[in-house]
N, C-alpha and C positions, 0 to 999 in steps of 0.2 A: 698163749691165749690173749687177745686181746679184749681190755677192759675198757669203758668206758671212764670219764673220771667224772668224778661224785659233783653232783649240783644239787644246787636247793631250790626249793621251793614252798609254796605254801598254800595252806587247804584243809580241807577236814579229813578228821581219820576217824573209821568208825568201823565197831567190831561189832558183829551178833555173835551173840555167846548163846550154846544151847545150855541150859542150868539143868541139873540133874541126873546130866551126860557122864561121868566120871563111876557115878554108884549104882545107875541100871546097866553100863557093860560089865560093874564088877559082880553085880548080882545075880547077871545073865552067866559071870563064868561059873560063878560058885556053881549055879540050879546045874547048870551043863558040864561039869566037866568031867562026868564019865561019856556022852555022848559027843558035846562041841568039839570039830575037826578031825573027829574020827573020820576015817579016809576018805579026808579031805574036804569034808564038812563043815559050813562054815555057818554059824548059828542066825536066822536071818534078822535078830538083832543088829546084825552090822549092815546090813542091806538097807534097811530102814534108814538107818543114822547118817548114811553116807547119803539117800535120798533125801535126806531130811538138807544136809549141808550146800547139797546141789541145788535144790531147792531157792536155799538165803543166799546164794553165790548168782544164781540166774535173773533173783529178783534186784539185785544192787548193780550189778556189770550190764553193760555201762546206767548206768553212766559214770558209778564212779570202778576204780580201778583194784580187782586184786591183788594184792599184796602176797598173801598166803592164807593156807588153810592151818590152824595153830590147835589142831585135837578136836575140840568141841566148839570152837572160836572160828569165824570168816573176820578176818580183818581186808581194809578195803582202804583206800585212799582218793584223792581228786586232788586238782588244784587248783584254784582261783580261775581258768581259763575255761572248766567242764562248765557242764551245764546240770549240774545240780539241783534238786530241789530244794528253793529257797522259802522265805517268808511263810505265810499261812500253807503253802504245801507240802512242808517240810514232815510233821508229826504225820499229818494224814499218809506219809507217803511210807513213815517208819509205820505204820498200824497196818497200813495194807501186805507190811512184810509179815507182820505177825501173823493175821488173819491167812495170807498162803501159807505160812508154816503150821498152822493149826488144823487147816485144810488138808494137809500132807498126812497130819496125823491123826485126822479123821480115818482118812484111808487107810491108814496102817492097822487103826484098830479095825475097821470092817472087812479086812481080809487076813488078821493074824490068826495064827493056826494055834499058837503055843498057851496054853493057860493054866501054867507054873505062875507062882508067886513073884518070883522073879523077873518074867515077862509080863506080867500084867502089870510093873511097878512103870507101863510105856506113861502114865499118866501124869508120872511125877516130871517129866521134862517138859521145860518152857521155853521162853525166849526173852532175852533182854539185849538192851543196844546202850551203850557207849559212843558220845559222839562228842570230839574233840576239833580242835581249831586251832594251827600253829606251824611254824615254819619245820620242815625235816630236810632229809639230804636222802637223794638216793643215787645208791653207788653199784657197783659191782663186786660181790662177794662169793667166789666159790662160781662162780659164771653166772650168778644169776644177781638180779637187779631186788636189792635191798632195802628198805628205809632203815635209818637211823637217824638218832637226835633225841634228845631231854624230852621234847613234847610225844614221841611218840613211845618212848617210856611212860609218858604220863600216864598216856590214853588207854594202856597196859594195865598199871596199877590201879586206875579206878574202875578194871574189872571186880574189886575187890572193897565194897565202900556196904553204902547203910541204907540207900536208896529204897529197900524192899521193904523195912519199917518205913520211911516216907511217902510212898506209894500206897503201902497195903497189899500189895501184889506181888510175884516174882516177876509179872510182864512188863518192865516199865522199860523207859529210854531215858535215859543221863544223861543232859547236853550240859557241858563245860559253859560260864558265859561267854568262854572267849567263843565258841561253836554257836550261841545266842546272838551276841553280837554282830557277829564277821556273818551268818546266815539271816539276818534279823530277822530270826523267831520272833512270834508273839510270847510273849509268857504268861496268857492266860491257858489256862490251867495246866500251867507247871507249879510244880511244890518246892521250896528252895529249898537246899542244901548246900552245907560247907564241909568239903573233903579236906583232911589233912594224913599228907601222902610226904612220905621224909624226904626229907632236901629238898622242898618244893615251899613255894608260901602255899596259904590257903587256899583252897580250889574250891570256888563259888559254882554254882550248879543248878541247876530247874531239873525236874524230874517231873515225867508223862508218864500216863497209865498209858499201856498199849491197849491194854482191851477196850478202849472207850474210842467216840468217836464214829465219824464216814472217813472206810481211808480211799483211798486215792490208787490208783495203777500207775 
């Protein structure tokens, strides 16, 4: 099989993460599973979730590039050469994703059938974004084309940070300042934060509410 050999480059990397994703399909199995997948039934909890993914996959490609689909996560990349949205259209552009993913799940609630405990917990899912800025490599792994590199572990690990106490909300978007910078965001009305993520210095950061705002298509 031949493989391509690994090159770099450089660009933003940015994940939407659905939050709340992990504990409504485990609550969906518990409520169902005397009936879930009984021949061959498949709970439309997952129907949802996957429209929901297609959704933040449809709304970001292109212009920037998927990566892969990581569970409850669309991670996505670009490089210096896309045509991204930069400067003041940048947030507006991350709010008008949330606002189609809210839209989505408008529709889910106004045609769900199911009204267990369990399936009525569709509320608790949101959306947040991660937006990083930094050189990776992308190679060929297993036939398919990979990123790796320190920065795009970064971008990984500050799925996991404090942003939701700075915000006030689970909706928000974490742009790294290298992703401020290298995009020149404005940083009015971002809330600053410093993440510390091991083997890394300090990761400086602005944090946007996604609910707030005119977004942008």
């Amino acid at each position: 099989m031949s493989v391509a050999p690994p090159r770099a480059a450089r660009g933003p990397l940015l994940l939407l993460d659905i939050g709340g994703y992990t504990s409504f399909l485990q609550a969906v199995a518990t409520a169902h599973a005397d009936d879930a997948f009984a021949d061959g039934a498949i709970p439309p909890a997952y129907a949802m979730l996957s429209d929901l993914l297609d959704g933040l996959v449809a709304g970001i490609v292109p212009p920037t590039t998927l990566a892969k689909l990581e569970g409850d996560a669309v991670f996505a990349y670009a490089t210096e050469a896309d045509a991204i949205p930069r400067g003041s259209e940048l947030i507006p552009w991350l709010r008008a994703r949330y606002a189609a993913f809210q839209a989505r799940l408008d529709e889910a609630r106004r045609i769900w059938t199911c009204s267990c405990d369990a399936c009525a917990r569709i509320d608790v899912l949101d959306l947040k974004a991660v937006l990083h800025h930094g050189v990776f490599v992308l190679g060929g792994i297993a036939g398919r084309e990979e990123l790796s590199g320190a920065q795009v572990v970064l971008a990984h690990r500050l799925l996991k940070n404090r942003a939701a106490a700075v915000a006030g909300t689970t909706a928000y978007a974490l742009l790294t300042d290298a992703a401020v910078e290298a995009l020149e965001v404005g940083t009015e009305g971002g809330r600053p934060l410093v993440e510390h993520v091991e083997h890394y210095p300090p990761v400086a950061c602005l944090v946007y509410d996604l609910r707030t705002g005119d977004s942008a298509a």
